[in-house]
N, C-alpha and C positions, 0 to 999 in steps of 0.2 A: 033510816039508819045509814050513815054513809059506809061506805065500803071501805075495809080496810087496806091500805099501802102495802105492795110485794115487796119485800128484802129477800136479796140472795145474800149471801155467804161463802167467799169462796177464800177459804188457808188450808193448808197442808198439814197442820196441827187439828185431828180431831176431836181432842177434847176444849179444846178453847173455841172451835167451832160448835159443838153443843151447847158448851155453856153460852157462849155469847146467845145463840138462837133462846134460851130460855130465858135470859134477858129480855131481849128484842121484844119477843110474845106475851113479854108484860106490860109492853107499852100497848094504851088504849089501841094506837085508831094503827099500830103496825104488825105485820106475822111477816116469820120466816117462811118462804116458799119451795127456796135450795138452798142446798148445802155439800159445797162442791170442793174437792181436796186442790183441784188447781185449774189451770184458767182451761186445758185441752176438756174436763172433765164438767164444767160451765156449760160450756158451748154444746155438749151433747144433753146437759138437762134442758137447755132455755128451749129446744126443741117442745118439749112438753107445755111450756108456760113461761110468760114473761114479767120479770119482776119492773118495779119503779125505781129502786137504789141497790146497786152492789155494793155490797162491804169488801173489798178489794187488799187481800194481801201483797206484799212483793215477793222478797224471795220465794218462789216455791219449786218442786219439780218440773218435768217435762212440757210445762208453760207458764213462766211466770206473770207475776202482775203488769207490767210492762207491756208483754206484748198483747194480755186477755183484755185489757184498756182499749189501748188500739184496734183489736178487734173489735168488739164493741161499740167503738166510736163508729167505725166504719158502715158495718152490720146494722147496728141496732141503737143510733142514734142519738132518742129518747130516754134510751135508759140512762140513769143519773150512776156512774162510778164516785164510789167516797172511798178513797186509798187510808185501808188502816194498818199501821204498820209500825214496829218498834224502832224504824230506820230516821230518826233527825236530821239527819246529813242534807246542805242544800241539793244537793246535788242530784239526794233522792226522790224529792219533795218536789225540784222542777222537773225533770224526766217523768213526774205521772200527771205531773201538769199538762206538761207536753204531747204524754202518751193518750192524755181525754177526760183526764180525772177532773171533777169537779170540787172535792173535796177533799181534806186530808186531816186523819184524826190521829191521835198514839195510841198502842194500843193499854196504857198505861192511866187514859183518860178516865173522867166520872160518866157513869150513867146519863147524867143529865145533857153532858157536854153532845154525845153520839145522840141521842134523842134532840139535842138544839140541833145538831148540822143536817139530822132526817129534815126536819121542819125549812130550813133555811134553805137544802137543795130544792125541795119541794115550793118555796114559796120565790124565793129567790134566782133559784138556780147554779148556785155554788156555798161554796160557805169552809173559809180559812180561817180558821183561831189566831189570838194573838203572837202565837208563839209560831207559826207558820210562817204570817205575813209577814214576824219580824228577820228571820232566818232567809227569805226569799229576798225582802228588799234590801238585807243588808249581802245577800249574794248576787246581787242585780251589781249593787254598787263598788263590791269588788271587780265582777267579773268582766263590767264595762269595761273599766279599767285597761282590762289584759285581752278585751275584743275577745272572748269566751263565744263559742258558740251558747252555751245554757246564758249568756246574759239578752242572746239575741233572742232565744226561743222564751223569757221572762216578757218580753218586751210585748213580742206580736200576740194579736188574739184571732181566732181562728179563720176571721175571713180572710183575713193580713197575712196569716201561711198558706192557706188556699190559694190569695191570688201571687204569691212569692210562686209557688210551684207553677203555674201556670206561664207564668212571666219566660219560665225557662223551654217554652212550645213556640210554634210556631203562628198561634194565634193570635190574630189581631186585638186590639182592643175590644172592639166590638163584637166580637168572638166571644172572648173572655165577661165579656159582659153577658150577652146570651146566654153562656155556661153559667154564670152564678147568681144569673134569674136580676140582675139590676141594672141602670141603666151606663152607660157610656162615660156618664159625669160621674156618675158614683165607682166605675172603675179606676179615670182619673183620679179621683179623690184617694183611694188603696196609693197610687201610686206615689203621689205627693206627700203623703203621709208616712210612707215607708221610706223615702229618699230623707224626709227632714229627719227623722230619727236613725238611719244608719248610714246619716250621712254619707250619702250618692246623690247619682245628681241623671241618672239613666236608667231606661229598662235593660240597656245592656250591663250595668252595674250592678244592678239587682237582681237580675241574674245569675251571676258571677257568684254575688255576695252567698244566694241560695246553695248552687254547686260546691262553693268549697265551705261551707258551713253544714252539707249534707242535709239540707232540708228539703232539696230538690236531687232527684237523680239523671242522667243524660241516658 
């Protein structure tokens, strides 16, 4: 018998936190493991045990979704964040992109839909509904427009902000290559790839572009 999938659970509302967990626990092959009112109160259960999917609210008290993401990501890698949240707004949807989120549901969705996106993080490794992708790429295509920082941060995928922040050190290519475990050409390649898309034309440029977009800090 296989083992069943950890889901955490982390909103500031505890009764939509109960019910959702009694949800959850009716699907076959998933169980609630935590159940946590915000992100500072996460961090002190995952101590105990580690789930496979966080169900990830935003707004919340004294940490919210945003920054419990970011944590997360940093921390604990592996775990898969699914940002659920009553918030539509592009704005909010790329900020948990960006914060580590791998997925994003409303919290307004059917059963079936949050049971597709458990599946899809898990087989997959992400998983955006139609109504996500269309809100992101139609705020991509504004935002380019007005050179948006959120249109840059739509764009890069994580090795591509990885070596963006890096770019703004003192280390050589082959440095930076070193650090991200691949080789020299394949650094290169980050570079050229990230000049033909936000059009520059240097690592002093890219740089630059990092620092005042605040993806990079000096």
């Amino acid at each position: 018998m296989n083992e069943k999938l950890k889901i955490a659970i982390v909103d500031d509302h505890a009764l939509f936190r109960k019910s959702l967990a009694v949800l959850i626990n009716m699907f076959p092959q998933y169980e609630v493991i935590i159940d946590a009112a915000n992100g500072q109160d996460m961090i002190s259960l995952l101590k105990l045990q580690l789930p496979d999917i966080v169900l990830m609210d935003i707004n919340m008290p004294v940490m919210d979704g945003y920054a419990a993401t970011a944590w997360l990501r940093l921390n604990h890698p592996t775990v898969k964040v699914l940002a659920l949240s009553t918030m539509d707004a592009e704005t909010a949807i790329i900020k948990m992109i960006k914060s580590g989120a791998k997925g994003y549901v409303l919290k307004d969705a059917e059963p079936q839909e949050l049971r597709q996106a458990f599946e899809d993080l898990m087989s997959r490794g992400y998983y955006y509904n139609e109504l996500v992708t269309r809100k992101v790429m139609n705020s991509i295509s504004q935002l380019t427009e007005s050179h948006s920082t959120l249109g840059v941060f739509a764009k890069l995928s994580e090795r591509e902000t990885e070596f963006l922040k890096l770019t703004c050190t003192e280390l050589t290519y082959k440095e930076i290559a070193d650090k991200l475990c691949v080789s020299v050409r394949t650094v290169e390649g980050y570079r050229d790839t990230l000049c033909e898309k936000l059009n520059l034309k240097t690592r002093v440029g890219l740089a630059m572009y990092a620092l005042k977009n605040q993806i990079a800090d000096l």
